[in-house]
N, C-alpha and C positions, 0 to 999 in steps of 0.2 A: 105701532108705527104703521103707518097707512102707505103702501107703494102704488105709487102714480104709472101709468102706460110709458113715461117722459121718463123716469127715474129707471126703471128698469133695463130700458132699451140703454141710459147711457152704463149700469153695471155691465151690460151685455158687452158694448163695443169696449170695454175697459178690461173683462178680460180673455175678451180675443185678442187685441193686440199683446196682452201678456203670456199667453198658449203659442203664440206665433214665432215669439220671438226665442223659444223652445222646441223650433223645429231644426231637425237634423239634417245635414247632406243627406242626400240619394247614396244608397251602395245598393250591389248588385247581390242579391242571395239565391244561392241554388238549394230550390225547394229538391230536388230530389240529385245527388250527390252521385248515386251507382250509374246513372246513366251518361255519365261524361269521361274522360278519361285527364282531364286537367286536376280533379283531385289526386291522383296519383305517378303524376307526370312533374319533373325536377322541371324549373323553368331553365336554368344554368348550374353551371359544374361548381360556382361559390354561391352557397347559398345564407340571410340570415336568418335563423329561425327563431319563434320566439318563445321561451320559455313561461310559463305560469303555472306558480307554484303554490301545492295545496294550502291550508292551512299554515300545517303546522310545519311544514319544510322548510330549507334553508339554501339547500347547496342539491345539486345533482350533477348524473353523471350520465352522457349520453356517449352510444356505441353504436356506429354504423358500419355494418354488414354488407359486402354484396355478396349474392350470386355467385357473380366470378372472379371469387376473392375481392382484394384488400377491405381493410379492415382498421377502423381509426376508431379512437377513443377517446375524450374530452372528459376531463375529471374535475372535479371542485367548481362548478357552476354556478355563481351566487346573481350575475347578472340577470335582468328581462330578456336576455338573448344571446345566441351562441351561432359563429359563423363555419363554420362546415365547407372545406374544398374537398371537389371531388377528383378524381384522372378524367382526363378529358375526352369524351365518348369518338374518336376520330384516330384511324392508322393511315399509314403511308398511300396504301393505293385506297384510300378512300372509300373502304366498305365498312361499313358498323358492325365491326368484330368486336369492336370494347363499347361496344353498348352494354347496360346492368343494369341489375334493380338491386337496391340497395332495401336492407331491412335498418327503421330508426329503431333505440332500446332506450328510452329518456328513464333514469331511477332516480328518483330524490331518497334523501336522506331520514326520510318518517314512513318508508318500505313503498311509497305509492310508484306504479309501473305502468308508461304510456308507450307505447307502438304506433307504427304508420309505416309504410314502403311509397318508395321512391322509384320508378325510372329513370334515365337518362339516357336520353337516345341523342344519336347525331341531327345534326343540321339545326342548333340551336343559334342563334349570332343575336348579339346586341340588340338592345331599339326593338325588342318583338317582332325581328324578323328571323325567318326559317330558311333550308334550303334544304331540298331532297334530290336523290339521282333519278338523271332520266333514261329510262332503257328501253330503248324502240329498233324494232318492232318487238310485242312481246313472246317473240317466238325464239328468240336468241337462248343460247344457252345459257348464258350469263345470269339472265332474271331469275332464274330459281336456287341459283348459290348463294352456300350459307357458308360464312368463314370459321369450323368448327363451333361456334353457338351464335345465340339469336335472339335480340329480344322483340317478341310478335305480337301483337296486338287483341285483346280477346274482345269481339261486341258485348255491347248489352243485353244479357238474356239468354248467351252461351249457358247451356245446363252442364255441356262435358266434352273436354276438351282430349284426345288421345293421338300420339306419334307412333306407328304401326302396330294400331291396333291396343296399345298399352295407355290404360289412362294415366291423368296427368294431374295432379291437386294444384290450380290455380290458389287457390285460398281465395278466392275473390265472390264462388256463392251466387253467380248470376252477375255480377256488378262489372262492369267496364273498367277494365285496365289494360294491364302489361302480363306477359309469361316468360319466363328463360328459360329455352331449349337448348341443349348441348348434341353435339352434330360427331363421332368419328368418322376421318377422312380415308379411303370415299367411303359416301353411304347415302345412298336414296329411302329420305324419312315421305311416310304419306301422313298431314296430321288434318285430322277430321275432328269434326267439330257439333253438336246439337243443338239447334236452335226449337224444341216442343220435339215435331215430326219432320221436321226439315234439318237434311246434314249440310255441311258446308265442307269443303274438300282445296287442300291445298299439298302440292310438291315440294320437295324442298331436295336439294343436292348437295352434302356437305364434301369438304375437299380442304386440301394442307395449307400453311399460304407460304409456302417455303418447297425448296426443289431437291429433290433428292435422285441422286445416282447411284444405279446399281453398277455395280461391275465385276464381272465374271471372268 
């Protein structure tokens, strides 16, 4: 069979239009994952997660952990997904004392074992909007209180993280996340930080959030 310059060109346009029509939406992919802190950031306190299951599994059981305590369990999981409420990262006068990082324990039923941690920090609201407190100027006493613990923020590239002088196992390895420090009231923590050769240096004031009288 003899193919003509005419013949070709029309295979050609026949199947482009059928390559085309196997094009996919756009989605957004994060080529490198440690240097964001949205990997490991809860968007909301109900979250749904989605299940995929190995091979040979059936059912799983997933266990979420935090920090500063509570502690929930979801057993016989056969669905693509499981929804998960958490307490709500928010107290009365309004400091993120109940903020936490939760550790996930996903176990199916043919022994296979998946992990992941979670934050949840205040100022999450609907609609992908946020809010945070404003505290000016920063010379107030207020800006360095901590309501007995704290969840702080670690950069990208922190080597090693310590609160007076004691180090601290982020488990995170370099990678941007979350850390939960716990504060006795009062107590002036200094928590310093490694970036290579360059430290990074932050105060922190831990204090009760309840009033107590002596009486003599």
């Amino acid at each position: 069979m003899r193919t003509t310059a005419k013949s070709f060109l029309w295979v050609f346009l026949c199947s482009s239009s059928l390559f085309a029509g196997d094009t996919s939406e756009p989605v957004l992919v994060f080529l490198r994952p440690e240097t964001s802190s949205f990997w490991r950031t809860a968007t909301n306190r109900t979250m749904t997660l989605p299940v995929s299951y190995p091979t040979k599994a059936s059912s799983a059981k997933l266990t979420v952990s935090g920090v500063f305590g509570h502690v929930q369990t979801i057993e016989n999981i056969t669905s693509s997904s499981v929804e998960v409420s958490l307490p709500e990262p928010l107290n009365p006068v309004n400091l993120p004392s109940t903020e936490n990082i939760y550790d996930l324990k996903l176990e199916f039923d043919d022994g296979t074992v998946r992990t992941a941690s979670l934050a949840l920090i205040a100022g999450l609201a609907g609609g992908g909007e946020g809010s945070t407190r404003c505290i000016a100027p920063d010379s107030r006493r207020i800006w360095p209180r901590v309501c007995r613990r704290a969840v702080v923020p670690v950069p990208y590239g922190m080597t090693a993280l310590a609160i007076n002088g004691e180090n601290i196992d982020t488990a995170l390895d370099g990678a941007q996340g979350w850390c939960a420090l716990t504060l006795e009231a009062p107590e002036d923590a200094e928590l310093t930080g490694m970036f290579g050769d360059s430290e990074w240096a932050a105060a922190l004031k831990g204090y009760a959030d309840n009033i107590t009288i002596i009486v003599r």
